[in-house]
N, C-alpha and C positions, 0 to 999 in steps of 0.2 A: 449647290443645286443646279442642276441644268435644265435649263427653258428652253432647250433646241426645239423647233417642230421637225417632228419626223419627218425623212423621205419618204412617205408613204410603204414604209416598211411593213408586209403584210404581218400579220400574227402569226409567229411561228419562224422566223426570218431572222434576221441579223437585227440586235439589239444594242441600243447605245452607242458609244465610239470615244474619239478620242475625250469626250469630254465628259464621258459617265465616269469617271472618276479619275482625276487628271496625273496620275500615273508620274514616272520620274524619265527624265529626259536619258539620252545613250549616255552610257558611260565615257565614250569615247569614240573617236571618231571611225566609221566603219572601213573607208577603204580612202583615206586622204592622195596618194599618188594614181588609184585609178580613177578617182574623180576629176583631179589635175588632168590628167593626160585626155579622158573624154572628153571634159572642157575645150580642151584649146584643139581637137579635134573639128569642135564645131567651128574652129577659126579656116576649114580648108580652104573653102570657098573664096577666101580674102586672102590667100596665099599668095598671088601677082602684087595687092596691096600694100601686104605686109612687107612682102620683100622689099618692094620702095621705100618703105618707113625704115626698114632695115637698115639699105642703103643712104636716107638722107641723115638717121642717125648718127651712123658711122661715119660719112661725112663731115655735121658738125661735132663731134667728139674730136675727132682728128686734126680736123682745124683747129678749134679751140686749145688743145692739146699745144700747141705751140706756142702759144700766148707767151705764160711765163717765163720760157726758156728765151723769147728772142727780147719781152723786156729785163731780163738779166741782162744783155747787153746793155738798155741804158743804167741798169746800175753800175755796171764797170765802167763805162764812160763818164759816169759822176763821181765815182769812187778814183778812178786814176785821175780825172782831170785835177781831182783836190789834194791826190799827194803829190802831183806834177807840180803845183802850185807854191805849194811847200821845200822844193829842190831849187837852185838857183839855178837860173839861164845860162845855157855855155856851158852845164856840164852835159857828161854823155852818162848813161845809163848805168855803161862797164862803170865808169869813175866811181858813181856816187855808194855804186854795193862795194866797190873795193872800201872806201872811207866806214860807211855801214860795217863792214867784216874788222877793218882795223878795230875800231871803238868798243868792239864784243856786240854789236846787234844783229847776229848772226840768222838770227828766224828772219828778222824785219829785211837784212838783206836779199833772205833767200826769197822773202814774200814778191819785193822789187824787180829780183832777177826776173823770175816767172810771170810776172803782170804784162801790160802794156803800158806801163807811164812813161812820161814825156818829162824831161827835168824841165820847168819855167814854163809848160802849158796846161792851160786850166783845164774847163767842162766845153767838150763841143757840143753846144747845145742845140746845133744842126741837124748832127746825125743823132743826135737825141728825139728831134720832133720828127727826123724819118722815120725811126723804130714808131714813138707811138702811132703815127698814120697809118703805118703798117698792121700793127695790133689792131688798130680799132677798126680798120677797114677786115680783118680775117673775124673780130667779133661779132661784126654786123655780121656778113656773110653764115657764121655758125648760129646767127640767131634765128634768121632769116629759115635754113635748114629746119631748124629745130619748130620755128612756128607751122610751116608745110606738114613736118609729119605729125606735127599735133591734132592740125584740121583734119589730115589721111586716120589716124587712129580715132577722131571720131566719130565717122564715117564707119570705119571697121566696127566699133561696140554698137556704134545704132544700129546698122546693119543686123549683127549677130543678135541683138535684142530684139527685134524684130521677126529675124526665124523663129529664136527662143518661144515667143511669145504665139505666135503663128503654130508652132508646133506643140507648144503645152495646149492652146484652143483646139485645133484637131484630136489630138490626144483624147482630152474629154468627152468628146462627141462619140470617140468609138470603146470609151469606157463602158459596162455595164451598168444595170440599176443598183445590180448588188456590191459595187464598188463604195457608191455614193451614202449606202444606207450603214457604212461601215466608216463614214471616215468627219468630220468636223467641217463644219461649211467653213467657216473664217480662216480656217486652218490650211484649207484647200487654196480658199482665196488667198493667202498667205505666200502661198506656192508659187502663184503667179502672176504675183505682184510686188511683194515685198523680195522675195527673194530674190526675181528675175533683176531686179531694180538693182539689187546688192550687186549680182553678179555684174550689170554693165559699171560700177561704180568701181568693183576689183579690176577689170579690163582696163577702162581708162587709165585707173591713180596705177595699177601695178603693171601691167605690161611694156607700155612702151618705157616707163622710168625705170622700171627692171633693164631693159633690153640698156638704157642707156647710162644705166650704172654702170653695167657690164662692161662695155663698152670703154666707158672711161677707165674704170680699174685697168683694163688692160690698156689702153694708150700710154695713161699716165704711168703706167710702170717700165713701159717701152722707155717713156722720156726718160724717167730716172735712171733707168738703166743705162742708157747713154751717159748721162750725164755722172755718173759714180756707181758701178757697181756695188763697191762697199756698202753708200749708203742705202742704196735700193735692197742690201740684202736684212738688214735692219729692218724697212720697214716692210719686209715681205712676213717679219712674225708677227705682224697685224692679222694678216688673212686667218693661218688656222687657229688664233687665238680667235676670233672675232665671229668667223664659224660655228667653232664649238659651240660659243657662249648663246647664238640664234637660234641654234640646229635644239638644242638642250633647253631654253626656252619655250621654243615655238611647241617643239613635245607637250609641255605642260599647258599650255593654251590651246590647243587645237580642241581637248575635249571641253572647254567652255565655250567656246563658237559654236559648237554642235548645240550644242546646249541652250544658249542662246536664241540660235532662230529655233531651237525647237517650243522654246516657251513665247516666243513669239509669235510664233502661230497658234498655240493655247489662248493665250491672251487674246489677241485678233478673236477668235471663235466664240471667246466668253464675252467682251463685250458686244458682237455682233447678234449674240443669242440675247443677250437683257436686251438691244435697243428693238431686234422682234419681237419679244414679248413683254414690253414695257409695262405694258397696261394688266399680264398677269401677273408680272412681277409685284402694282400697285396690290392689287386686289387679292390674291394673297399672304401680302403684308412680308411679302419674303427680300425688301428692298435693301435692309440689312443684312441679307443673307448676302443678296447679290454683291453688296459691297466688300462685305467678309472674301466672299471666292476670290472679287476682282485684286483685293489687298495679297491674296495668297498669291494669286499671279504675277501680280505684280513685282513684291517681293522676289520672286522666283528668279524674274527678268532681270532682276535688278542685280540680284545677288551672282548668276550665269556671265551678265554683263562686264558686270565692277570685274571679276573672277579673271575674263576674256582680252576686259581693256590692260587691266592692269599688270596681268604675266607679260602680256606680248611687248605693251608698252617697257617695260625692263630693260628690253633686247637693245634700242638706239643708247641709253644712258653707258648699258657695258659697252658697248662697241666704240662708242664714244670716249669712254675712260681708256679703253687699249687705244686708241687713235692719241689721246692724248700723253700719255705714254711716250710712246713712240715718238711721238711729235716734239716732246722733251728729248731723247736720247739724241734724235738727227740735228735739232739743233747743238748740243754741247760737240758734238761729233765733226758739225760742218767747221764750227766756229774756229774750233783746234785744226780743219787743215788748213782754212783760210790762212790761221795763222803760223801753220809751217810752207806755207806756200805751193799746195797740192792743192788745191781750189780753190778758183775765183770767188770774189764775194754776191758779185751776180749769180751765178752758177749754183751756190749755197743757198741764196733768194728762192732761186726758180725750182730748186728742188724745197725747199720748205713748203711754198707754196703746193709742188707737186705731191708734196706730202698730206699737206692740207685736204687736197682735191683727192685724194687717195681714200682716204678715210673718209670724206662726204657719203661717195656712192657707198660703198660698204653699210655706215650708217644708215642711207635711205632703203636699200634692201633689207637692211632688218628692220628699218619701221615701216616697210611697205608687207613683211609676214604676217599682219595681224588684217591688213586688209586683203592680202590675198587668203589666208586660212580664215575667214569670215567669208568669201566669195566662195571659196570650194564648199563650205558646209551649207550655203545655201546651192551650190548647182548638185551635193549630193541631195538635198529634199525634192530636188527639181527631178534629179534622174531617178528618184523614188517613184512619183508620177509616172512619168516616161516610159518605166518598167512596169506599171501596174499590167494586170495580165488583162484584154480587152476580149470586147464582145468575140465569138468563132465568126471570120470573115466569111463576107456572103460569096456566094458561088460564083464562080468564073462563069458557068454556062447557066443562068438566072435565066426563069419562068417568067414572061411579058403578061402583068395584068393592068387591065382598064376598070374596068369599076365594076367589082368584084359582086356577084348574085345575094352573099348574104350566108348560105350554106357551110355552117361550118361541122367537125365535128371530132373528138378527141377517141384516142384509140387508145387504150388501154396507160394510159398517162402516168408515169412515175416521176416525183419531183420532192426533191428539200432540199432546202437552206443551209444546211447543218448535214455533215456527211452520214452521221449516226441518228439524225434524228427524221425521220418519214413525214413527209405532208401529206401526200397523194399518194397511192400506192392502186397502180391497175383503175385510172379513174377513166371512164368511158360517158361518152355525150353526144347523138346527136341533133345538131337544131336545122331548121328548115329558114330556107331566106322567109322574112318575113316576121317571120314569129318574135313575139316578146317574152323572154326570159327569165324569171326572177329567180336573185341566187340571193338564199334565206340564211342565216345558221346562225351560230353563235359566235364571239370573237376568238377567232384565233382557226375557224373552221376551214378555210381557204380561201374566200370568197374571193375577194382582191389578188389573189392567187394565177385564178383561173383567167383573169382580164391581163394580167403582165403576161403570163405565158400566152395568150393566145397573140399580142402584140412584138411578142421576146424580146421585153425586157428581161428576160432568167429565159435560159435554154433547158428545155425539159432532160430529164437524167433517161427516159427510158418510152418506149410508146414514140406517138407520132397527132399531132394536130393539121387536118385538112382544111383547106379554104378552098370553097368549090372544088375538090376530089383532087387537089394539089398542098403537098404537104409544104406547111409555112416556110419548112429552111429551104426551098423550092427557089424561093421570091426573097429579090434583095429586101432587105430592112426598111427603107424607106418606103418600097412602092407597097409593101404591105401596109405598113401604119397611116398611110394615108386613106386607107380603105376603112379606118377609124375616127371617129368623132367623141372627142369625152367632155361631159359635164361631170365634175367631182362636187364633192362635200364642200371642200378649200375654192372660192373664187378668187384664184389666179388671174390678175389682171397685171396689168404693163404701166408704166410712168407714161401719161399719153392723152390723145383724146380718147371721147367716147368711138368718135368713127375710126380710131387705128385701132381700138380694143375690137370692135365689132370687124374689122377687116383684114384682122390678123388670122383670121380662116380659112383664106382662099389669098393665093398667090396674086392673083389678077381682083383685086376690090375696087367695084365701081362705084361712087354716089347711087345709082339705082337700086343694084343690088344689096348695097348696108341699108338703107333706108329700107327694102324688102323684107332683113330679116330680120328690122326690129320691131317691123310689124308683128311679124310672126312669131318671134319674143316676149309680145305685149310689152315693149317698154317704149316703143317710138312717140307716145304721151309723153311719157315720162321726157323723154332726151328733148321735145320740143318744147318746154317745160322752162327748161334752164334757161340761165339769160343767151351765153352762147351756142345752146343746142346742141349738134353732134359734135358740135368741135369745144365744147368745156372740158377740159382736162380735169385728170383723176389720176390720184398721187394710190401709194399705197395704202396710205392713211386719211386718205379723203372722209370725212365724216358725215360730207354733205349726201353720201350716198347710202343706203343703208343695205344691211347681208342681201334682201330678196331683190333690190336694184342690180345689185351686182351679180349676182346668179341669174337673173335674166338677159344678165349682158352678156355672160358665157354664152347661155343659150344660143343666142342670137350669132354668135363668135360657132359655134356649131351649125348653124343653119349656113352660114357663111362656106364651110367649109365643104357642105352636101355628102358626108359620109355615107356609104354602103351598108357601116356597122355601127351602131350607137351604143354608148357605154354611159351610163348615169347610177354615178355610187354617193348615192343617199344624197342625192341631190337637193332633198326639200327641208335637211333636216335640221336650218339654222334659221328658218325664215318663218315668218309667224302666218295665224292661218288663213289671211284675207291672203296673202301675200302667195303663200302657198297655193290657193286656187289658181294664181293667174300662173303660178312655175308649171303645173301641172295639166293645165291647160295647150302650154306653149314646150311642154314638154308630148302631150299626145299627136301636139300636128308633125313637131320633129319626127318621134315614133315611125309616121304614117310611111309604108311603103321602103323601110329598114330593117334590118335584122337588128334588134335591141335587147340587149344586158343590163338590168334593172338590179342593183344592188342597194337592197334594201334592208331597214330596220326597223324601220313602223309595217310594218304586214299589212294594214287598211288600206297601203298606198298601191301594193302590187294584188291584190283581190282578182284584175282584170287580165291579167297575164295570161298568156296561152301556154305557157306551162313554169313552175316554181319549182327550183332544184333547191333541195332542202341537206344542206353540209353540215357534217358534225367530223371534227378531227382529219380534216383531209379528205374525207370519203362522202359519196353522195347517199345517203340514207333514204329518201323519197324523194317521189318525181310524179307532177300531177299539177292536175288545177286546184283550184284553192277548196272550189265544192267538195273534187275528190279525197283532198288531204285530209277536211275537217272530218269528212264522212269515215277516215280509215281511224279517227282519234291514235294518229301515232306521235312523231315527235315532233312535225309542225303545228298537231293539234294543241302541246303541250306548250311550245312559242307561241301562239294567237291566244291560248289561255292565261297567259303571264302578261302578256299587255291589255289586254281585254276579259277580266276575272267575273269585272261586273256584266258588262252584257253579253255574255256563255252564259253565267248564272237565270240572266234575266229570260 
């Protein structure tokens, strides 16, 4: 069951969305290498940046890179000092392989030949504490690098989080209505939030560690390569073994990531929809439903999840077993030349080592694939946004209005929701500044129709609407709606006090001015009332206040604003009837000296309108005051008969 409240979706409009019935996630992932590639796109800007993390990376890779190759000399100097040790003083080198050769220890002489021992001297353990000074002063040094480009890379992801985010907020803002009344609020929220979050989370853990994998692999194979072809060629059948096995992986994962934030944003939507509608959830007893759905979602999550962690996660274990592999073969390999005297035993050291380090990065790039292909499937949801297609940009050469006479009027007006399906068809209207309006019908007739397009929120399909004898796409977006004041059915308030609610109408709110219009609201009793008065805060679920308090705080949040045009859709119709007088009251001094749009559903309440436009299916059926309607007993007559049976009869 879904408890969403509607975007004020009129009747006839775009219904439901993601979460009228929660549907199955993509199959697979839509465009994984164009998403990649638009991503790190948005990295241009930090291009100067990046380059320096480039370079200090490179740096401490390279340094570092040295490490085990120069302490392989203190192994040889620990190793020759001890069979120096083992040779008696006073012979020479030549002597002791000749005696070696005589006796048949043929390898063990050739090992002698080729070494650097010394017959009768031990370990210099001199130039042994030079090497390590040396190593540890190039460790520091590579750490040092490495810490720099870490703070520079975080820099880069805040940064880019920050456009991200700055950009998904604009984005929204030049969205249509009709975008909103089509898509999942939690889901949305999801967009740019949860998923923006992921994406700086792939940046950080995968970029710069990417970049310095790389890096190593290639230094570290330099060294080895130096240091033994042969063995370096051994372990060069790491790479496309260790490739494949990622590449062939990552394939099968990539469609669970997708998957994933796509039920995550489900989730997000469905319990954000029970915690706003908690109380209907109570009260039609549907709270085991709600828990039913949340368990389906749940599950969903869960099972997307496990599915995303546990393929991707695969990838380090195999990469890991060829690394280990390998790391077998170069040992049995060094060991046998060590001991035919083709390589040092230092030298055998620092390539094991080098082999060791060979295989790390390799490993950390394929367990950094699961956090990178979980960061591209949330910047593909991102670029989903991104691309939604946005309101028609307002005009380059835009009509200058100040505060607009009120004179509106629709010419021949075609519009719907639905390409095949007609709301308005040829509707024509017009009203005089001043006048009060009431628009009557049944649900689903337009009514709420007529107030977005005249505001465009929805760009009419065909016809043209005037504002003062200037057609609305005339006038940028803003400077028209501000020519608008609305009290709704929903009061819409803020996390706040009472005086930012009431001064959220007017750009410049003064203590005088709020205090004026709660006068004029009837509730400035009421707000002096409280213990802290205009400044007592009001949550969304404030209970201290009740539906006709908060409606007259609209009000007042209107008055605040001094609209040209006034718009009240069904303004009274949640508020009981002492409560009612005072809306309707402080609803007739607003009225005064505006052009106002009274959408109504109790018909007693517009009786005094200077004219009622009576809609049925998109079209204006009658047009008149209320004396004239009753007197024509047409279809209005048949509306004020259905709410008032008894007294027509009477």
């Amino acid at each position: 069951m879904s408890m969403r409240r509607p975007a004020q979706a009129p009747a006839g409009g775009p219904r439901g969305g993601p979460m009228a019935g929660f549907g199955g996630p993509p199959a697979k992932s839509k465009d994984f290498k164009g998403s990649l590639k638009r991503l790190l796109k948005e990295l241009r800007s930090e291009r100067k940046i990046i380059s320096g993390v480039l370079i200090l990376i490179t740096a401490s890779v390279t340094i570092g890179a040295f490490g085990p190759k120069i302490l392989g000399r203190a192994t040889n100097y620990i190793f020759y000092g001890y069979l120096g040790r083992q040779l008696p003083a006073g012979v020479t080198k030549a002597q002791a392989v000749a005696q070696l050769n005589a006796t048949g220890q043929n390898r063990l002489a050739q090992m002698l030949q080729e070494s650097g021992v010394i017959p009768g001297q031990g370990v210099d353990f001199a130039a042994i504490a030079r090497i390590v000074a040396l190593v540890t002063v190039l460790y520091l040094i590579s750490s040092l690098f490495a810490w720099v480009q870490g703070y520079m890379m975080a820099g880069v992801t805040n940064r880019t989080l920050y456009r991200l985010r700055q950009i998904a907020e604009e984005k929204i803002g030049r969205l249509p209505l009709s975008y909103f009344d089509t898509q999942s609020r939690g889901d949305l929220l999801s967009r740019v939030t949860n998923d923006i979050d992921n994406i700086g989370n792939s940046l950080q853990q995968g970029l710069a560690q990417i970049l310095n994998s790389i890096l190593t692999v290639l230094s570290v194979l330099a060294m080895m390569l130096w240091i033994s072809p042969v063995l370096a060629l051994v372990a060069l059948v790491a790479i496309p073994l260790s490739m494949f096995a990622s590449i062939f992986i990552a394939k099968k994962s990539q469609k669970q990531f997708i998957a994933q934030w796509d039920w995550t944003g489900k989730l997000n939507g469905h319990v954000e929809e029970m915690h706003t509608g908690h109380s209907l959830v109570k009260v039609f007893g549907r709270r085991q439903q709600a828990i039913t759905d949340f368990a389906t979602l749940n599950d969903k999550l869960f099972e997307s999840s496990f599915k995303a962690q546990f393929i991707s996660g695969v990838i380090q274990p195999v990469t890991q077993l060829v690394s280990n592999l390998i790391y077998v073969a170069i040992a049995v390999l060094g060991g046998y030349r060590v001991a035919t005297g083709t390589m040092s035993l230092g030298d055998v050291q620092a390539f094991i080592q080098y082999s060791r380090q060979f295989g790390m990065p390799l490993a950390q790039i394929a367990g950094l694939m699961n956090v990178v292909q979980s960061g591209v499937a949330s910047a593909e949801r991102l670029f989903e946004l991104l691309d939604a297609t946005e309101e028609i940009a307002d005009p380059v050469e835009f009509k200058e209005i100040g505060r607009a006479k009120g004179k509106i009027e629709f010419k021949k007006v075609a519009f719907r929701y639905v390409k095949d399906q007609p709301l308005l068809e040829k509707f024509s209207l017009k009203v005089k500044p001043g006048q009060t309006i009431a628009i009557v019908g049944p649900t689903g007739a337009g009514k709420t129709t007529l107030v977005n397009l005249m505001m465009r929120f929805y760009d009419i399909w065909e016809g043209s609407i005037l504002l003062d004898g200037v057609d609305i796409r005339e006038y940028k977006r803003d400077d028209l709606r501000r020519q608008f004041g609305m009290v709704l059915q929903d009061t819409w308030l803020f996390s706040g006090t009472m005086r930012e609610n009431i001064g959220y109408g007017s750009s410049t709110p003064t203590e005088e001015k709020v205090e004026e219009a709660a006068k004029a609201a009837n509730i400035d009793h009421f707000l002096r009332s409280l213990p802290a008065g205009y400044d007592s805060l009001l949550t969304d679920d404030n209970s201290t206040v009740s539906n006709g308090e908060r409606q007259l705080l609209t009000i007042a949040r209107a008055f605040m604003a001094d609209p040209a045009i006034l718009i009240l859709d069904e303004a009274t119709s949640s508020v009981d009837t002492r409560t009612e007088v005072l809306v309707q009251q402080a609803m007739a001094k607003l009225r005064q000296g505006r052009t106002s749009f009274v959408i109504a559903h109790r018909l007693s309440t517009i009786r005094d309108a200077d004219v009622i436009l009576v809609m049925d299916k998109g079209g204006l059926v009658e047009q008149g005051t209320h004396e004239e309607l009753m007197a024509s007993k047409g279809f209005y007559f048949d509306l004020y008969a259905s709410q008032f049976a008894q007294s027509i009869s009477e």
